[in-house]
C-alpha positions as CSV (number, residue, x, y, z in Angstrom):
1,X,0.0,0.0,0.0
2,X,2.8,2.9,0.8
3,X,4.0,2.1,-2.4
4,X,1.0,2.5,-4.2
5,X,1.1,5.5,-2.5
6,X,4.3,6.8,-2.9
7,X,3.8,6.2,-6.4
8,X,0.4,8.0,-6.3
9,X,2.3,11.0,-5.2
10,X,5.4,10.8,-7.4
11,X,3.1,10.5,-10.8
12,X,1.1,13.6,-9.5
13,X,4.6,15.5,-8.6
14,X,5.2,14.8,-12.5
15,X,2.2,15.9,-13.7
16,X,2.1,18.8,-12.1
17,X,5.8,20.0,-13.0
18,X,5.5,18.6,-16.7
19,X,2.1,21.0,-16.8
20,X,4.2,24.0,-15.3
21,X,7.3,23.2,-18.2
22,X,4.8,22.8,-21.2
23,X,2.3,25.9,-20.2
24,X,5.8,28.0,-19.5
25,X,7.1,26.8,-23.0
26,X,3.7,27.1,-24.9
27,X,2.5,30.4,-23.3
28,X,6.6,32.0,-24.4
29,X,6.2,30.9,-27.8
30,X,2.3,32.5,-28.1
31,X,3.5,35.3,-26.5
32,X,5.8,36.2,-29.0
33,X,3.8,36.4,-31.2
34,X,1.5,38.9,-29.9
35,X,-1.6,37.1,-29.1
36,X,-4.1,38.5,-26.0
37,X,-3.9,36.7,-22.3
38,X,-7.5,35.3,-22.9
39,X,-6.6,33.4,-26.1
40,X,-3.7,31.9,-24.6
41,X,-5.5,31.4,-21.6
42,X,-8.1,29.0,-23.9
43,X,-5.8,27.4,-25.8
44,X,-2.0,27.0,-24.9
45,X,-2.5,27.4,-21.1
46,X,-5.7,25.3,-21.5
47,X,-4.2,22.7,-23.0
48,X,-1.0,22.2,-21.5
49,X,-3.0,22.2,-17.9
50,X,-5.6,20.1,-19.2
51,X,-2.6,17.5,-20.6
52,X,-2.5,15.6,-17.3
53,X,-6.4,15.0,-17.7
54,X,-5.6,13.9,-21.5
55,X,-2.7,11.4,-20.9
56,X,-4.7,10.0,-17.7
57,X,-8.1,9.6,-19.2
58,X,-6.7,8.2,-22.8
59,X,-4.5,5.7,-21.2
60,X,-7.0,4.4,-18.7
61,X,-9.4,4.1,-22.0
62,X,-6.9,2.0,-23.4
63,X,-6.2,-0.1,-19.8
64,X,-10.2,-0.6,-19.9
65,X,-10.7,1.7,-16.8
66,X,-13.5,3.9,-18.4
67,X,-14.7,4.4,-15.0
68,X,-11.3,6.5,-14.1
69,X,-10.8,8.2,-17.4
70,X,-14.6,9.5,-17.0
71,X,-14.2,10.4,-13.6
72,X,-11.2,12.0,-13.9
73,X,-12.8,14.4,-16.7
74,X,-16.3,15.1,-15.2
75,X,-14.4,15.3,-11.4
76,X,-11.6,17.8,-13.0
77,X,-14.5,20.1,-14.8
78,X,-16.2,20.2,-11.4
79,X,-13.3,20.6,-9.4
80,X,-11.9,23.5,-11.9
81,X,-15.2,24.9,-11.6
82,X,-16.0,25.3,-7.8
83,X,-12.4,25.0,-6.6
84,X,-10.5,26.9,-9.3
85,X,-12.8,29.4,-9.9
86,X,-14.1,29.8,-6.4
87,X,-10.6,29.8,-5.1
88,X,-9.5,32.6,-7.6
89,X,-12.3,34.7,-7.0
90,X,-11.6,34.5,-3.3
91,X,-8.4,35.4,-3.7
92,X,-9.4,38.8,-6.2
93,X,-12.8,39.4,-7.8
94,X,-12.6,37.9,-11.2
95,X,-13.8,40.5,-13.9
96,X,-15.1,38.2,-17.2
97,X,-15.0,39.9,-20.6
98,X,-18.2,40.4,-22.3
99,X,-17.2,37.6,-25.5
100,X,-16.6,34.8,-22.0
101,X,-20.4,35.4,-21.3
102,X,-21.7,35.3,-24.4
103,X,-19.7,32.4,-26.0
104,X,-17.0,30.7,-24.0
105,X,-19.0,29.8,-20.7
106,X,-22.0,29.1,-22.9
107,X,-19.9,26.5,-24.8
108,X,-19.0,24.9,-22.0
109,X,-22.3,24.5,-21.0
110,X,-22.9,23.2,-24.1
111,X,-19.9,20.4,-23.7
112,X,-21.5,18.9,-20.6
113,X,-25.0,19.0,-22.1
114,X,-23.6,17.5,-25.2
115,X,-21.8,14.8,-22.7
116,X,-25.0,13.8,-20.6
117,X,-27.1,13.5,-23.6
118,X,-25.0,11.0,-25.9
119,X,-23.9,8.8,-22.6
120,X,-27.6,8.1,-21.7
121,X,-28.2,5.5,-24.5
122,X,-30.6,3.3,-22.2
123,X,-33.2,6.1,-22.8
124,X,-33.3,4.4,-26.1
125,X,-33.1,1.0,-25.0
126,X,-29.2,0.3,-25.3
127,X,-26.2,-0.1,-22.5
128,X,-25.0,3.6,-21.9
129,X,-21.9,3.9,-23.7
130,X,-19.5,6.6,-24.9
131,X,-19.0,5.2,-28.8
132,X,-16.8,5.6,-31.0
133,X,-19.4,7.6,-33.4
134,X,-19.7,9.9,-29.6
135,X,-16.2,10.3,-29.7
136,X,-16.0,11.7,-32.9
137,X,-19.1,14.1,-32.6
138,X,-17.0,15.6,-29.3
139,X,-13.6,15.5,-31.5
140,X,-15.9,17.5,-34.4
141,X,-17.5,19.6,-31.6
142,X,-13.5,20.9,-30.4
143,X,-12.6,21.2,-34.2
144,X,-15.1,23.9,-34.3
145,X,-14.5,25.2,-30.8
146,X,-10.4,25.6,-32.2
147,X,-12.3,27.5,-35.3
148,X,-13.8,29.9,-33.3
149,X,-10.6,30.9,-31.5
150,X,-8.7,31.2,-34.4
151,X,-11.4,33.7,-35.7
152,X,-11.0,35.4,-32.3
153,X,-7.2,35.6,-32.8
154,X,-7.5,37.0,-36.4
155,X,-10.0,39.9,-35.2
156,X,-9.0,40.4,-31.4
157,X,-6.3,42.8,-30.8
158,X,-2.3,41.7,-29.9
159,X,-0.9,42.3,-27.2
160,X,3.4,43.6,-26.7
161,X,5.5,41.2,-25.9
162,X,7.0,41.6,-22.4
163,X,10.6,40.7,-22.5
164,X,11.3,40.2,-18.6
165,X,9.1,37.1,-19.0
166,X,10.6,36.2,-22.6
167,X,12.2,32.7,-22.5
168,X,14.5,31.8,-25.5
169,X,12.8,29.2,-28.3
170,X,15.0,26.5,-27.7
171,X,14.7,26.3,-24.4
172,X,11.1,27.0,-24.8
173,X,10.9,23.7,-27.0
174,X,12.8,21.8,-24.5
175,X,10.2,22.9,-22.1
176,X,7.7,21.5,-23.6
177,X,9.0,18.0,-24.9
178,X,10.2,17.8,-20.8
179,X,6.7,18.4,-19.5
180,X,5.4,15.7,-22.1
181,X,7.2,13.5,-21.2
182,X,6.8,13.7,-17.3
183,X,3.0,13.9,-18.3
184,X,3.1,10.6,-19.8
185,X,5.5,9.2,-16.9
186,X,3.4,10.9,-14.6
187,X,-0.1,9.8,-16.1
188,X,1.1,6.0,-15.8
189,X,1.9,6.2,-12.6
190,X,-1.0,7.7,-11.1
191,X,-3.7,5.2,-13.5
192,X,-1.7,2.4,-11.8
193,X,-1.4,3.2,-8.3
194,X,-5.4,4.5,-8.5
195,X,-6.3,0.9,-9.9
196,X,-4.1,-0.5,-6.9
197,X,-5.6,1.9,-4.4
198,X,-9.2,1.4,-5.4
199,X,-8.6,-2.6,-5.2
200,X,-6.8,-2.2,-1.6
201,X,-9.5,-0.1,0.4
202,X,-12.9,-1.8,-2.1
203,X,-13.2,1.9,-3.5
204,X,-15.1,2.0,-6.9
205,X,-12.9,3.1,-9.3
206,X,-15.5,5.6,-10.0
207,X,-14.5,7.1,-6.5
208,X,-10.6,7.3,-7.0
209,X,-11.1,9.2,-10.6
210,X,-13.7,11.6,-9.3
211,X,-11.7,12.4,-6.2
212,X,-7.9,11.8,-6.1
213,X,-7.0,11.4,-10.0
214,X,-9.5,14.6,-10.6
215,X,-7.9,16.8,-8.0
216,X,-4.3,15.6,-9.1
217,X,-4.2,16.2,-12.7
218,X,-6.2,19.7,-12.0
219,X,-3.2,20.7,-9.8
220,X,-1.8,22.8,-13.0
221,X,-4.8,24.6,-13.7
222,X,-5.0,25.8,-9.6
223,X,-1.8,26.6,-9.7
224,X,-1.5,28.8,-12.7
225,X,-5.3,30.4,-12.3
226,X,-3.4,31.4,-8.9
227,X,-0.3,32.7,-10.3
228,X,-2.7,34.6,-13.0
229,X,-4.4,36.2,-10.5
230,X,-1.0,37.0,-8.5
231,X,-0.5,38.6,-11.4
232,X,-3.6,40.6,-11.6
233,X,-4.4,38.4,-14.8
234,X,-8.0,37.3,-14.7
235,X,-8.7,36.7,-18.2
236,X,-5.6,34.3,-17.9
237,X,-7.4,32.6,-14.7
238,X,-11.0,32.7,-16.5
239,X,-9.8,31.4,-19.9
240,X,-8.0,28.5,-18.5
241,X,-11.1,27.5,-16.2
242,X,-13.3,27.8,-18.7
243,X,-10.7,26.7,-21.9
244,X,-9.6,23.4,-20.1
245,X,-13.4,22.7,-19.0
246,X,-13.9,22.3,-23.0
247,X,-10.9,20.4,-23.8
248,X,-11.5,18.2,-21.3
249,X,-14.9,17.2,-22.7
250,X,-14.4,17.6,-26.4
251,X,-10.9,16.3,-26.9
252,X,-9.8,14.2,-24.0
253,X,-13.5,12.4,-23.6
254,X,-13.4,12.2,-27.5
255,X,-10.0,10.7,-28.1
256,X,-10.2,8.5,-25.6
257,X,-13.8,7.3,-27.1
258,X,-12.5,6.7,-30.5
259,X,-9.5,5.0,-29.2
260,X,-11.4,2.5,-26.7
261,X,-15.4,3.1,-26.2
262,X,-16.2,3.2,-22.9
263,X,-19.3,2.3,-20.8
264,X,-20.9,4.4,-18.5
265,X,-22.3,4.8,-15.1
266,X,-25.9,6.1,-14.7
267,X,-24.5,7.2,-11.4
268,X,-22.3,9.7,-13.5
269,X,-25.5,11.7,-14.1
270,X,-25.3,13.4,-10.8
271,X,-21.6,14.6,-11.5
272,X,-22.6,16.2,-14.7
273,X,-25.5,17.7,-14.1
274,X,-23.9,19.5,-10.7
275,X,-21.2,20.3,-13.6
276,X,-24.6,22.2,-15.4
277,X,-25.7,23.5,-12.4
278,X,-22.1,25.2,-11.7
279,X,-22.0,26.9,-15.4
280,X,-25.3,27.8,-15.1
281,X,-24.7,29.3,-11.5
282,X,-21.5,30.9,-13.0
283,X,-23.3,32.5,-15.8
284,X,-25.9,33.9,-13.3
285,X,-23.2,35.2,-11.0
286,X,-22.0,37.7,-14.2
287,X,-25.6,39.5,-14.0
288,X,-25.9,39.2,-9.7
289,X,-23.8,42.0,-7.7
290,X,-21.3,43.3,-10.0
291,X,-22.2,42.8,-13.2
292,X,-19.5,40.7,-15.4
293,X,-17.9,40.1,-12.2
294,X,-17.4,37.1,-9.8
295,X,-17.6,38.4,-6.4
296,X,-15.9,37.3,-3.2
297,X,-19.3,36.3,-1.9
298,X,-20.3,34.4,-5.3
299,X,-16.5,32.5,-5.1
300,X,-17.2,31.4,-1.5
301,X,-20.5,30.0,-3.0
302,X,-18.7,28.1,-4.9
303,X,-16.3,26.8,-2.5
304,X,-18.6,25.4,-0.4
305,X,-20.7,23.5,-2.8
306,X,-17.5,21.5,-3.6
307,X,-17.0,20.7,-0.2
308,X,-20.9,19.5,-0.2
309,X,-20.4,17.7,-3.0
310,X,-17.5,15.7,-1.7
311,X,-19.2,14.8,1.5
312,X,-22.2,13.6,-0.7
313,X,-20.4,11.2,-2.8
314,X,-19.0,10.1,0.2
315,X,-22.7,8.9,1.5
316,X,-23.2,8.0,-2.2
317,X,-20.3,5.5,-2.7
């Protein structure tokens, strides 16, 4: 067991420094060429935070654990969500542009929609299952989300390089091949020592991706919404919430679909429709108090449906 353990924590050390070296790398590269924090903030940052969730959830499709690779996607939106998000706001009021409102947080909603209506096959008299034909709808579905931001690149304005932060392209490149490979090192460790885990103490496997595997690989995207707000950067903190909450869905449920189809828990339901509830609540929050704003009060919201939610699937499972 305290090698299972140790192991645990050693894959998660890696994921969370190969995130760190591949958003670093990414987000210099981007930078020089001029594009806006909220951009990066939905696509490089996104998806170099959201590459634990990828390498995690794709190869415990492939092992046949479709119960971690789910959880660990549906856990890490929620967790990003109310932890992330609630966290951040705490720390500073986040202020959302109006274009988040009115088209990123809406696609999002749209993802987990999307997600609960193509898992519930037994509505029409099948086992619920995440197909291949699924996978590619979602893959389809990020095609056009990528689309939209490249649109949003060609019209938005740049932004000037700032050359204190400015790290050299080579070692920018090395940045991001090291935190691949400690993602992939990382991600097989922690599917392995969450299988072992789960088997030791009779936890689902459901339980260990919702819980420990989700609130591991979302340890980049806390840490840099953090840092972003350090930094008085909250379309950085806001895009990558809201960026990685797509990927996650679109790309990382999809790829791991058309790679290995994966059944599906009707007790999964409850996780992604507290996942609606959340982006719905989120959107709400822009028109409560301050308007385009999350508040303190709102964040703290937040915060302490998480910590309801954990104590209910603790009853649950």
């Amino acid at each position: 067991m305290l090698l299972s353990i140790l192991i645990l924590g050693g894959g998660l050390l890696l994921l969370l420094k190969g995130g760190d070296w591949l958003v670093s790398g990414s987000s210099s590269i981007a930078r020089k060429y001029g594009i806006s924090e909220l951009v990066i903030g939905l696509t490089i940052v996104a998806f170099g935070t959201s590459a634990p969730e990828l390498v995690v959830s794709v190869l415990a499709a492939i092992g046949k654990h479709p119960e971690i690779a789910l959880g660990n996607v549906i856990g890490s939106n929620n967790f990003n969500l109310f932890v992330i998000l609630g966290l951040s706001g705490v720390f500073a009021p986040l202020t959302v542009q109006v274009v988040t409102i009115r088209k990123e947080i809406p696609l999002s909603l749209l993802a987990a929609v999307l997600l609960l209506v193509l898992t519930n096959d037994s509505l029409l008299g099948n086992d619920n299952m995440l197909s291949r034909l699924d996978g590619v709808i979602l893959i389809l579905m990020f095609a056009g989300f990528l689309y939209y931001v490249w649109q949003s690149m060609k019209q938005g304005a740049q932004v000037q390089v700032d050359n204190a932060e400015n790290i050299k392209t080579i070692k920018s490149v090395l940045m991001i091949v090291g935190g691949l490979a400690a993602l992939i090192v990382g991600g097989r460790f922690v599917v392995s020592s969450a299988v072992d885990l789960a088997r030791m103490f009779n936890v689902s496997e459901k339980v260990i991706g919702l819980t420990i595997v989700a609130a591991g690989t979302s340890l980049p995207e806390l840490v840099t919404s953090l840092v972003a707000m350090r930094k008085k950067s909250s379309d950085m903190a806001i895009g990558n919430v809201i960026g990685s909450n797509i990927f996650n869905i679109f790309l990382i449920l999809g790829t791991g679909a058309v790679i290995q189809p994966m059944s599906y828990s009707s007790l999964f339901n409850q996780d992604v429709l507290l996942l609606i509830f959340g982006t719905l609540l989120l959107l709400l929050a822009m028109f409560t108090g301050v308007k385009r704003r999350l508040d303190r009060w709102e964040a703290a919201i937040f915060i302490a449906i998480y910590v309801g939610y954990m104590v209910f699937i603790g009853f649950r499972n």
